[in-house]
VOKE-287191 format. One record per residue: x, y negated, z negated of N, C-alpha, C in turn. Coordinates in pm, whole numbers, padded with zeros to 5 digits, always signed. Atoms other than C-alpha are relative to their C-alpha. Layout:
BEGIN
XYZXYZXYZ...
END
This chain:
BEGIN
-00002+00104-00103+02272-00178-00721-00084-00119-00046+00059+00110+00036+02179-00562-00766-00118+00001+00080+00055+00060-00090+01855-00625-00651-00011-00134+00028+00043+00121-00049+01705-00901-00445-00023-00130-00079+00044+00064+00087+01525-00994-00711+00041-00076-00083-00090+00070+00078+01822-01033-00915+00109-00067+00067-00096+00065-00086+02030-01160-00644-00034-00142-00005+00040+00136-00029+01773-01474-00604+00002-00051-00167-00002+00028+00111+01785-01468-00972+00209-00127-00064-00142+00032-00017+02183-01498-00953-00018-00165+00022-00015+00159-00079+02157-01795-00663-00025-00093-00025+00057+00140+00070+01937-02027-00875+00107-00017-00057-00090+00089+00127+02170-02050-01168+00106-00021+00066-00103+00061-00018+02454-02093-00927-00030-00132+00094-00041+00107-00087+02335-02340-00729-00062-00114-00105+00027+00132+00165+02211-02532-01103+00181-00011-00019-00171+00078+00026+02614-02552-01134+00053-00104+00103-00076+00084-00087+02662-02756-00827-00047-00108-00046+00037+00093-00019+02638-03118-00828-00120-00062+00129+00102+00053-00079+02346-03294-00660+00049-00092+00146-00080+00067-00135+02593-03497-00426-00045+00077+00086-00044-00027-00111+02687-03190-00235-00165+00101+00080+00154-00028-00098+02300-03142-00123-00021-00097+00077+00063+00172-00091+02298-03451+00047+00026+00080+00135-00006-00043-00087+02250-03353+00396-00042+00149+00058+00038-00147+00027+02150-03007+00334-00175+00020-00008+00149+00028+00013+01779-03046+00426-00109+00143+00057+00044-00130+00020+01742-02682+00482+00006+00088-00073-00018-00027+00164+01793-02592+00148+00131+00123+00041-00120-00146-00010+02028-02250+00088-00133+00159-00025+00126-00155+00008+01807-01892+00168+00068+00076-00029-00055-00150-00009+01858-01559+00085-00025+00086+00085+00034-00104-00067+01755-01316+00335+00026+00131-00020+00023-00158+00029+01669-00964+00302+00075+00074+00090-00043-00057-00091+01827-00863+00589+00201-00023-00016-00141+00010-00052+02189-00738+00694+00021-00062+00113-00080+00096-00133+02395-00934+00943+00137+00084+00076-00076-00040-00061+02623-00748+01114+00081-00104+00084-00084+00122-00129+02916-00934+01311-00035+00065+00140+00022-00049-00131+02828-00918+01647+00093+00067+00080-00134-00045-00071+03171-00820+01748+00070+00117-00040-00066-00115+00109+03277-00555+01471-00091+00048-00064+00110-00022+00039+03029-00366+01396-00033+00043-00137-00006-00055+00172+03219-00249+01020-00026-00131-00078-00001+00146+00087+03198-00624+00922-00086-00071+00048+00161+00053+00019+02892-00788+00788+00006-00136-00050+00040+00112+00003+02810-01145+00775-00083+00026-00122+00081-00017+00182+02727-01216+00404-00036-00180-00027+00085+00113+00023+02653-01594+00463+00067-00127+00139-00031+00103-00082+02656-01882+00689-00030-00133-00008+00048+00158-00006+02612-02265+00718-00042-00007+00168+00052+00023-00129+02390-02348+01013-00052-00130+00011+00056+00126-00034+02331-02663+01193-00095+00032+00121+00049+00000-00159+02063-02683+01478-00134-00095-00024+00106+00131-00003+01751-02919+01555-00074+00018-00104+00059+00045+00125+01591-02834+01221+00066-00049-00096-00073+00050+00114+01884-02956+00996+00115+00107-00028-00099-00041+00090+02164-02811+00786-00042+00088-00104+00058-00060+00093+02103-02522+00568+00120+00130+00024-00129-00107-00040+02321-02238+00439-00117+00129-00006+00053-00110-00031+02190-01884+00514+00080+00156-00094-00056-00113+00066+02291-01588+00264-00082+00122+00042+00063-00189-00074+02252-01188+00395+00003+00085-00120-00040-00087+00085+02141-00985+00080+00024+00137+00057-00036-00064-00040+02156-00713+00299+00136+00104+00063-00167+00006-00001+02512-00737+00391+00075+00004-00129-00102-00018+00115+02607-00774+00003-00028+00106-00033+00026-00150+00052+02427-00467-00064+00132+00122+00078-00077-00187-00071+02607-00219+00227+00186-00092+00004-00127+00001+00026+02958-00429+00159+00043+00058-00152-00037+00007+00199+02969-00425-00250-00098+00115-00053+00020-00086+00056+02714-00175-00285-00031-00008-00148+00005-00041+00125+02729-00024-00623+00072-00059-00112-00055+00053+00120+02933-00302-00810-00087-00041-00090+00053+00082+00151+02828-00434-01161-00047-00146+00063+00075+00123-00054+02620-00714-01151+00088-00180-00008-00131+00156+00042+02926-00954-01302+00075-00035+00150-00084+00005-00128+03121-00824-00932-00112-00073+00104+00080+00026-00148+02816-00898-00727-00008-00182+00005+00004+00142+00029+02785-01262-00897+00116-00074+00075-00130+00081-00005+03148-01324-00847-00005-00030+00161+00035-00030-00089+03105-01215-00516-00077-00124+00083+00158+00122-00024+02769-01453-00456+00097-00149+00001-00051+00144+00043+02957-01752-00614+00116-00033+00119-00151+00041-00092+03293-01734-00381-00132-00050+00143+00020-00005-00093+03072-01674-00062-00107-00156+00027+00083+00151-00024+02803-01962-00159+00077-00162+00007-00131+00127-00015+03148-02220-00202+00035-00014+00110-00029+00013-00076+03239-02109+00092-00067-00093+00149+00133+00122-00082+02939-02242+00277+00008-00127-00009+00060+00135+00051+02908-02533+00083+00124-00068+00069-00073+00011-00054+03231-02582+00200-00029-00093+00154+00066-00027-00171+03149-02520+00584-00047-00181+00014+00049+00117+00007+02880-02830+00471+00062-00119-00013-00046+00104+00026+03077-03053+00336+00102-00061+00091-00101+00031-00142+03364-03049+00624-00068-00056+00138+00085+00102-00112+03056-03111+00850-00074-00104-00076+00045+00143+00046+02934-03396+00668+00089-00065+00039-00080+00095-00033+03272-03535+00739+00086-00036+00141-00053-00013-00165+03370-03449+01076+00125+00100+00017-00143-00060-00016+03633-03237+01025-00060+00200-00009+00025-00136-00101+03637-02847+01145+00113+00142-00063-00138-00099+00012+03936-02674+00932-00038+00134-00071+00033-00151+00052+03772-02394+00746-00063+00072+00107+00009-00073-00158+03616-02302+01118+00121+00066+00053-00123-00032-00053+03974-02300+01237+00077+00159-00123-00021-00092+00128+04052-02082+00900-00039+00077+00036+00096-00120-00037+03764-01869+00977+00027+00040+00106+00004-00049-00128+03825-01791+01331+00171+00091-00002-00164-00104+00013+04249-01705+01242-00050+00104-00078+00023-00134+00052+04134-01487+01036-00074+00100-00010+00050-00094-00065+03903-01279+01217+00088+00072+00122-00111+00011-00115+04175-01317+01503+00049+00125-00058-00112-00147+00072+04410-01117+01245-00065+00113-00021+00064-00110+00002+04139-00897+01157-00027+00096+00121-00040-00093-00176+04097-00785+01547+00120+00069+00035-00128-00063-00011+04437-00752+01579+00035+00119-00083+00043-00130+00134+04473-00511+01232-00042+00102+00049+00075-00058+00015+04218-00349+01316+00049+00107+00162-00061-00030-00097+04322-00257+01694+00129+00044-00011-00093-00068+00035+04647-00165+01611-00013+00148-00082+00074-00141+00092+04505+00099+01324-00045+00093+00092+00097-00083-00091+04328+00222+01629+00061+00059+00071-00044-00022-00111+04566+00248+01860-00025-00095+00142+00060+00049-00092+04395+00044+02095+00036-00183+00021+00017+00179-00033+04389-00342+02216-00097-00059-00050+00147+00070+00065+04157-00606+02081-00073-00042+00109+00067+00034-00116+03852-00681+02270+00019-00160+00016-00016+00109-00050+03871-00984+02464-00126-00066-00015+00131+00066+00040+03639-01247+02367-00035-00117+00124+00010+00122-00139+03428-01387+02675-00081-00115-00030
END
């Protein structure tokens, strides 16, 4: 298993590949956290990173905890690959709110949608209703 250690080791050299542009606005830098994230809604699927806005700024939020109990026991090349998609994805997140626009939200939300659904069907059951 990757540690932490080498996880934050990972995150530097990938976030030395980004360009300096797409920090502009990003004044809460990008963390790692030790901790798992569980989705609040599904309790098999773990939140492995987020972009957060709120009155301290913009900053993305990575769960080493969550890459550990999803990926586990991959090679350290899978956990990277892994790291790299999920930290784009953020940066992402950022960059769509720098510009006003909302479509990888809309992305993200169909396709938890489908995942409820999936998943409820497998079950037998209905998806919970989201209040």
């Amino acid at each position: 298993m990757v540690s932490i250690e080498e996880m934050e080791r990972m995150l530097s050299a990938l976030l030395d590949e980004l360009p300096a542009p797409l920090f502009e606005g990003l004044n809460g830098g990008v963390s790692l956290l030790e901790e798992e994230r569980p989705d609040p809604e599904i309790s098999e699927v773990y939140v492995l990173g987020e972009y957060v806005q709120d009155l301290l700024g913009n900053s993305i939020v990575l769960y080493y905890g969550s890459f550990a109990q999803v990926f586990g026991d991959v090679a350290r090349s899978a956990m990277e690959k892994e790291l790299r998609k999920t930290l784009r994805h953020e940066f992402r997140h950022h960059i769509e709110a720098m510009a006003g626009a909302c479509n990888l939200d809309v992305e993200d939300a169909r396709r938890m949608e489908e995942y409820r659904r999936e998943d409820a069907a497998c079950r037998g059951g209905k998806p919970k209703a989201k209040k």
